[in-house]
Structure formats: structure tokens, C-alpha cells
N, C-alpha and C positions, 0 to 999 in steps of 0.2 A: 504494500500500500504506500499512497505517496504519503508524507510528510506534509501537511498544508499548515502556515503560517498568516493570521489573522497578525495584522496592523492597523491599527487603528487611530488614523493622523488626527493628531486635535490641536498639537501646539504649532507644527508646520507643514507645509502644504508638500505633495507628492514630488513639487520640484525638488525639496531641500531635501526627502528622505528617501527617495528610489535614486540618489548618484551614490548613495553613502553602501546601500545594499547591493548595488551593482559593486563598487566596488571590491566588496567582503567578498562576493560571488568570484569575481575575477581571481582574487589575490587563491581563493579554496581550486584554483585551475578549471572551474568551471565555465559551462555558457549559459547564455540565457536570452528566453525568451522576452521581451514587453508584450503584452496583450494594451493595447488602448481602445479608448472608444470610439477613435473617429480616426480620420487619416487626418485632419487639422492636428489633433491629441499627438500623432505619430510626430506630424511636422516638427511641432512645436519640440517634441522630446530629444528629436534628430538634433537639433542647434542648440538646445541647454545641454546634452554631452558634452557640445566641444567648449562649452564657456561658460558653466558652474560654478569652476573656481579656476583663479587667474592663472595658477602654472600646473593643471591638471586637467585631464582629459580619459573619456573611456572610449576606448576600440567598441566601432558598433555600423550599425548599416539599416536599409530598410529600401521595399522593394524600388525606390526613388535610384540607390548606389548599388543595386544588386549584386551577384555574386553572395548571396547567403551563407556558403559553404566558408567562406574568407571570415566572415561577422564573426567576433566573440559575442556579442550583443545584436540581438535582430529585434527592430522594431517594426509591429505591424499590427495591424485588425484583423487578420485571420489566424485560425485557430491550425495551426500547424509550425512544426521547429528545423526550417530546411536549413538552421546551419550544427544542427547536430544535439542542439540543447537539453541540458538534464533540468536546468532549474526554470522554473515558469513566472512571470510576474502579472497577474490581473490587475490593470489599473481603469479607474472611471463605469468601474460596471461592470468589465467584459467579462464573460463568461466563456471557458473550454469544455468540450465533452471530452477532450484527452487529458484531462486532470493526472490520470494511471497513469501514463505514458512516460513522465517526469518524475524524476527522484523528490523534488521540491516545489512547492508552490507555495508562492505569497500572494495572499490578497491584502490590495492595500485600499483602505478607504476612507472617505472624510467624515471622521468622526462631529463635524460640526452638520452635515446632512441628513436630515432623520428619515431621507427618504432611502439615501446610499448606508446609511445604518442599519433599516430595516431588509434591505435586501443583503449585506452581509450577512446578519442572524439568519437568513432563509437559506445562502449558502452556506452558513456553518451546518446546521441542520441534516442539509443534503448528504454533505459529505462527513458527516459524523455517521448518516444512516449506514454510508455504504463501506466502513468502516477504516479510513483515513485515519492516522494520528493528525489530532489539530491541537494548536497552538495559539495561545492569543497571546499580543502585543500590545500594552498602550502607553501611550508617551506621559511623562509626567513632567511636571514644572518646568522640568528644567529642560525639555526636551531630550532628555531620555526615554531609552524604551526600559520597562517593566513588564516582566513577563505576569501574567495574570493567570489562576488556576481556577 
């Protein structure tokens, strides 16, 4: 079963915490998928990779730079991993039917959105049925994360 990882953004927004988990991801020799919800969502993600932060940068691609197979990071709206990825990231909603497929998944969502909070709890649910290990995350004060049981 995959591993799925509940985040739950409240103190900063999906910019400021999906470069920081790509990162971890990288440095663990992994790849990784973005799931976004629009190709705007994709665009947008494409050009905060390269300028985040001032002398840092992650390796990554989307059907825009293709060659998938090249990407340590593949951003896209479809539900498939053409450049080999074990780790998954759902961001804005999206949802995979290859959840199994991936050693990890994170869902990251905006904890200040009662509508994307509600449909979090409905994918926890799902995939608690189908018996995933899940995990939740929520940021505290200081924007750290705190694992929650």
C-alpha cells in the first residue's frame, strides 16, 4: 500500500511548502510527480521552481519542455508518471486513480478553504477504506509541520 501524506497548509501557501518537499524528495534520490489543477496551476509552478529562492533551483519539466523521461520533477494535470516517479504530489484538488502505483503521496491542501478541507476528509476516508497508511501534517505557529495522530 502507498504511504499517503495529509498537509494541511494554514500558515503558508502551497508556493512556500511544495519547493521545500520537492526538495526532501530530491535530496531521498527520488522523483516526483505535481498533480495541479489547471495547466494555469502547472504554468504558474513551472517559473516558481526556477525562482523561489535566489541561489536555488529544482530540476523539473512539464508537457510545455517535454522529454518526461529527462524530468526529476514532472508537472502536469494528468494522472500518469512518464518520467518514472515513485513519489506523487496532489495539489488544488487533483485527484489520481493511481494513488497504488507510487510508493508516496502527498496531499496538500489549504487548510484556510472549508470547501478544499472538506474534500480532503473525503479523501482521507477513501483511502483509509482501501487501506493506505495515512499520515497527517499540520503547520503550527511557527510554520512548522507537526505530525498529528
Amino acid at each position: 500500500m502507498t504511504d499517503i501524506a495529509f498537509y494541511h497548509l494554514q500558515r503558508s501557501p502551497l508556493e512556500k511548502a511544495l519547493p521545500m518537499l520537492l526538495e526532501k524528495t530530491l535530496e531521498a534520490g527520488k522523483r516526483a510527480v505535481v498533480m495541479a489543477g489547471s495547466t494555469q496551476r502547472v504554468d504558474a509552478l513551472n517559473s516558481l521552481l526556477w525562482t523561489y529562492e535566489p541561489n536555488s533551483w529544482l530540476p523539473h519539466g512539464s508537457a510545455k519542455d517535454g522529454a518526461p523521461v529527462d524530468q526529476l520533477i514532472w508537472l502536469t494535470t494528468d494522472d500518469d508518471a512518464p518520467n518514472g516517479a515513485t513519489f506523487l504530489f496532489l495539489s488544488d484538488g487533483a485527484t489520481s486513480e493511481k494513488v497504488s502505483d507510487f510508493e508516496r503521496c502527498f496531499e496538500l491542501f489549504d487548510g484556510n478553504d472549508d470547501d478544499e478541507v472538506s474534500a480532503a476528509r473525503g479523501r482521507w476516508k477513501t483511502y483509509k477504506d482501501a487501506g493506505h497508511t495515512l499520515t497527517y501534517w499540520q503547520q503550527n505557529e511557527r510554520g512548522g509541520w507537526e505530525k498529528k495522530a
